[in-house]
N, C-alpha and C positions, 0 to 999 in steps of 0.2 A: 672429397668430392661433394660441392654443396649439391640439393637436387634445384628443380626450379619451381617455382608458384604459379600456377594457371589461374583464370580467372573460369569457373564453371556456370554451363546457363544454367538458370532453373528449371525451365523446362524437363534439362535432363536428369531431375529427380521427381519434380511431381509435374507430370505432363498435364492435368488438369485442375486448375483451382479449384472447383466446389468440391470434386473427387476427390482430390489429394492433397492439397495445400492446407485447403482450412481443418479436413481432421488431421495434419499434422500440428498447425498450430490451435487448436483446441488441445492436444496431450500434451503440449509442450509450453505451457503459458510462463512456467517459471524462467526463460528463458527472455519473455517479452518482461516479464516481471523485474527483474535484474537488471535490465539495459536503462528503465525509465526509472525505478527507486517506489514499485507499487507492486503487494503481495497482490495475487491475482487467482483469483477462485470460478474455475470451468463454472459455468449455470447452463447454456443451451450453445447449440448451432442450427445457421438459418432458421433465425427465428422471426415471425410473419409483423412486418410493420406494414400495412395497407395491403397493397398487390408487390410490397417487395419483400425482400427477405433479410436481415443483419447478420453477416457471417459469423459473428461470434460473441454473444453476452454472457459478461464475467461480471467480477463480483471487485470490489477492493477491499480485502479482506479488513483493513483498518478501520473503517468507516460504513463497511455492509453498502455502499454504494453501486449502483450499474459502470459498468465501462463497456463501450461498445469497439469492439473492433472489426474494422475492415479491412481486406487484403487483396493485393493485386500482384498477379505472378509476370504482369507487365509496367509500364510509365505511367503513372499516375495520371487523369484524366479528368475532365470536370466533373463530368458523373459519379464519379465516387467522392468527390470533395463535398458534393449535393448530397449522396446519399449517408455520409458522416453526418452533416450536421442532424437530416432527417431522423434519421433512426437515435441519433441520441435525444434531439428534443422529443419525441415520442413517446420514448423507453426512459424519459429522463433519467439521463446518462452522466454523470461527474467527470467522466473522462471520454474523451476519443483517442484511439488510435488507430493510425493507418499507417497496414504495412503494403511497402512495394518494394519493387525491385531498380526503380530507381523514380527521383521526384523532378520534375518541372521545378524552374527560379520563381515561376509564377506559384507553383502549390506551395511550397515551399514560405515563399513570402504569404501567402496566405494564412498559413497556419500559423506562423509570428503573427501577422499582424491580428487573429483572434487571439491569440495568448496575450497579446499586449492591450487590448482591447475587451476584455472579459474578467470577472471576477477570479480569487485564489479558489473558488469551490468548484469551478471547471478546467479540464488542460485537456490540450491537444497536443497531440505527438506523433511527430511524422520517424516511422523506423523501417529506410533501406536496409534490406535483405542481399548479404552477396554469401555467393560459396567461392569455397578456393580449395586446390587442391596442390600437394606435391608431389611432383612427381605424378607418379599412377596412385596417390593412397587415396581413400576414403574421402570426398567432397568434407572440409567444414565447414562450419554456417559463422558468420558476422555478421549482428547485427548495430547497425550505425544509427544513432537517433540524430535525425536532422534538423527536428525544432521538438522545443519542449518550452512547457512557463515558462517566462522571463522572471527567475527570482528579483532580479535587481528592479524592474518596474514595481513588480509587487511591493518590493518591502519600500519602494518611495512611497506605494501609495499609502501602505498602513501607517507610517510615520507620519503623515498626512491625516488617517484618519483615528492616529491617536490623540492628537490634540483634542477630542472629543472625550475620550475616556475618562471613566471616574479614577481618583485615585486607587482605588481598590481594585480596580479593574488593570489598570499600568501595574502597579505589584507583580497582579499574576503573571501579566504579559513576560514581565524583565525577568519573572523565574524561571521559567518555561522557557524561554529563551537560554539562560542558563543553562537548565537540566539540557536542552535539545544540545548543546554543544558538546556540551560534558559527554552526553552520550554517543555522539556520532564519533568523534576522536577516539572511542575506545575501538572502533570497527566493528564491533559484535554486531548492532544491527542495522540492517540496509534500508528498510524504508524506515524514515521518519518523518511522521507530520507536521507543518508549517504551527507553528506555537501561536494560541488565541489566549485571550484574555478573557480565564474562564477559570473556575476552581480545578479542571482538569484537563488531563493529558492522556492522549490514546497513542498505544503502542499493539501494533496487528499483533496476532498468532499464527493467524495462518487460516482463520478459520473464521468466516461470516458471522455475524453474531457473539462472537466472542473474542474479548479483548483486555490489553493490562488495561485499565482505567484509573492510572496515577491519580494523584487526588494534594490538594496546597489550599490547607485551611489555619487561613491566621488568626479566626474565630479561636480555634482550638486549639491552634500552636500546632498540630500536626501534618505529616506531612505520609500518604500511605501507596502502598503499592494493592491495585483490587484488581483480582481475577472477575471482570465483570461479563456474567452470561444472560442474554436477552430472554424474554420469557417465549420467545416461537424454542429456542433450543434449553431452558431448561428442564425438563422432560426427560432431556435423551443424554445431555451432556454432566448434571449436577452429582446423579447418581453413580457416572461412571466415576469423576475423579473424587467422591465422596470413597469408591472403593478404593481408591487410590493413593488414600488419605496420610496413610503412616509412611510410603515410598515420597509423596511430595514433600511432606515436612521434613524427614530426612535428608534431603538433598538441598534444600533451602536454607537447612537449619535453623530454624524458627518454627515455634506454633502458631499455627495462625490461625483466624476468626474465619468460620466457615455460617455461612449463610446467617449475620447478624441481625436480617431484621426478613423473617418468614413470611409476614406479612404482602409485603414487596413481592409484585410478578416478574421482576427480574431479579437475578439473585448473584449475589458478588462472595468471595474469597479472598480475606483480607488480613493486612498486615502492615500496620502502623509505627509511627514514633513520633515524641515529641522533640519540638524546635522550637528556640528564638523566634520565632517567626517573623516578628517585629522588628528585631535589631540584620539589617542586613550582611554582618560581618559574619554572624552566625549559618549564612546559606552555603558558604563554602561547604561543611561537612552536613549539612542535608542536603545537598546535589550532592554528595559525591556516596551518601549512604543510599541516596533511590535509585541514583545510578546503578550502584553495583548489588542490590535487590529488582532493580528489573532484568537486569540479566541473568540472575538468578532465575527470576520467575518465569522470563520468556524460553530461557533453554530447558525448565520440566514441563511448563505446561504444553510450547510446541510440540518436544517431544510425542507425549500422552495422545497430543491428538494425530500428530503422524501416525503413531502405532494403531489407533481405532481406526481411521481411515483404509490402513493397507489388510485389516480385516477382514471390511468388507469388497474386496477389492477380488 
């Protein structure tokens, strides 16, 4: 006997948005975080842009950026389309999202046409909200994103604005692009960032201010995986996995370079090799040796910091 699928309102679990909805999703970000491909770090709720309020500023833990979200426990509306853009340019915000329970063709095509119409450093993201239930069990939650970037505009336009780049600069880019493949095909990690033509590559933790900060220097022929922490959290963060020191290296297996240049008010955790760098036949196994060192280093160091967090919890 199959049972049957309901379609449940919202209503009938948080009868009031400010009351109910938004501290649901203020505890629940990783949920929002998963559906768009952005680790997402609680910061406030209703938090004061003029005489209005932003239901909820979060963090992208890759990039230490604002994301603003807003939510509607009804149909999307202009007011809230207005109040998106508001409180992001404000709060300057790298990302918007707006969640509702169902969107307008018009909001809808909206937020495409800012994603198509807007730089790779901004996204807007429209994410309906449905419950379902079977039978009589427990309402679950689905969340459906209805617009997000348009990668394929983007990447026409970068190919566009590579023709500008230095040679040096196209390298990094075609590496990066590389590793980003390499990496995504293993599954291990879900969000990953749009590859720039820069001597590095950020891979979130999970945690603001701290991130793997890969690194592709053909200066040196090297190519390295760094635990980089910003100097508002080295204070709180250096010393803990300083004690943590012989459990990290154990599980990496590698010694690694711990705080190499003191000087520096941010301080990185690192671990190198060299490469060909020059000859590009030689990239196959340095993408495929930082690949499987950032996954290393992303499953202890997340860990480390999961475990500090649920501490102080």
């Amino acid at each position: 006997m199959l049972g049957e699928i309901k379609h449940v309102s919202l209503r009938k679990i948080w009868k009031n948005e400010a009351y109910d909805f938004t501290p649901w999703l203020s505890g629940n970000l990783e949920l929002i975080g998963k559906a768009i491909g952005i680790e997402l770090e609680f910061e406030a709720a209703e938090v004061p842009v003029g005489s209005y309020s932003a239901d909820i500023l979060a963090r992208d833990t890759g990039t230490g950026k604002y994301v603003v979200i807003e939510n509607q426990l009804e149909k999307t509306n202009h007011d809230h389309l207005g109040k998106c853009i508001t409180y992001a340019s404000v709060l300057d915000a790298t990302a918007i999202i707006w969640v509702a329970s169902n969107f307008s063709d018009e909001h809808k095509k909206a937020l495409d046409w800012l994603n198509d119409h807007t730089t790779d450093d901004i996204g807007f993201y429209g994410i309906k909200v449905e419950l379902w239930q079977i039978d009589d069990s427990k309402p679950a939650i689905r969340l459906n994103v209805i617009s997000a970037p348009n990668e394929a505009v983007r990447q026409a336009t970068k190919r566009k604005e590579q023709g500008e780049l230095s040679e040096s600069r196209k390298t990094q880019l075609k590496f990066w692009n590389d590793f980003r493949k390499k990496l995504s095909e293993t599954g291990k990690i879900r969000s990953l960032q749009t590859p720039r033509p820069q001597y590095w590559f950020d891979v979130a933790l999970g945690k603001s201010g701290i991130v793997l900060s890969n690194t592709f220097n053909t200066d040196k022929n090297e190519i390295g995986v760094r635990v980089y922490i910003s100097n508002k959290q080295v204070e709180e963060w250096l010393p803990y996995f300083d004690s943590k020191k012989d459990f990290i290296e154990e599980e990496i297996g590698s010694r690694l370079v711990w705080n190499p240049n003191p000087g520096n008010r941010d301080k990185v955790i690192v671990l190198t090799k060299h490469f060909d760098l020059q000859n590009e036949e030689s990239w196959e196994e340095a993408v495929e040796w930082l690949t499987k060192e950032t996954i290393k280093f992303r499953e202890v160091f997340s860990r480390l910091i999961k475990e500090k967090a649920r501490e102080y919890q």
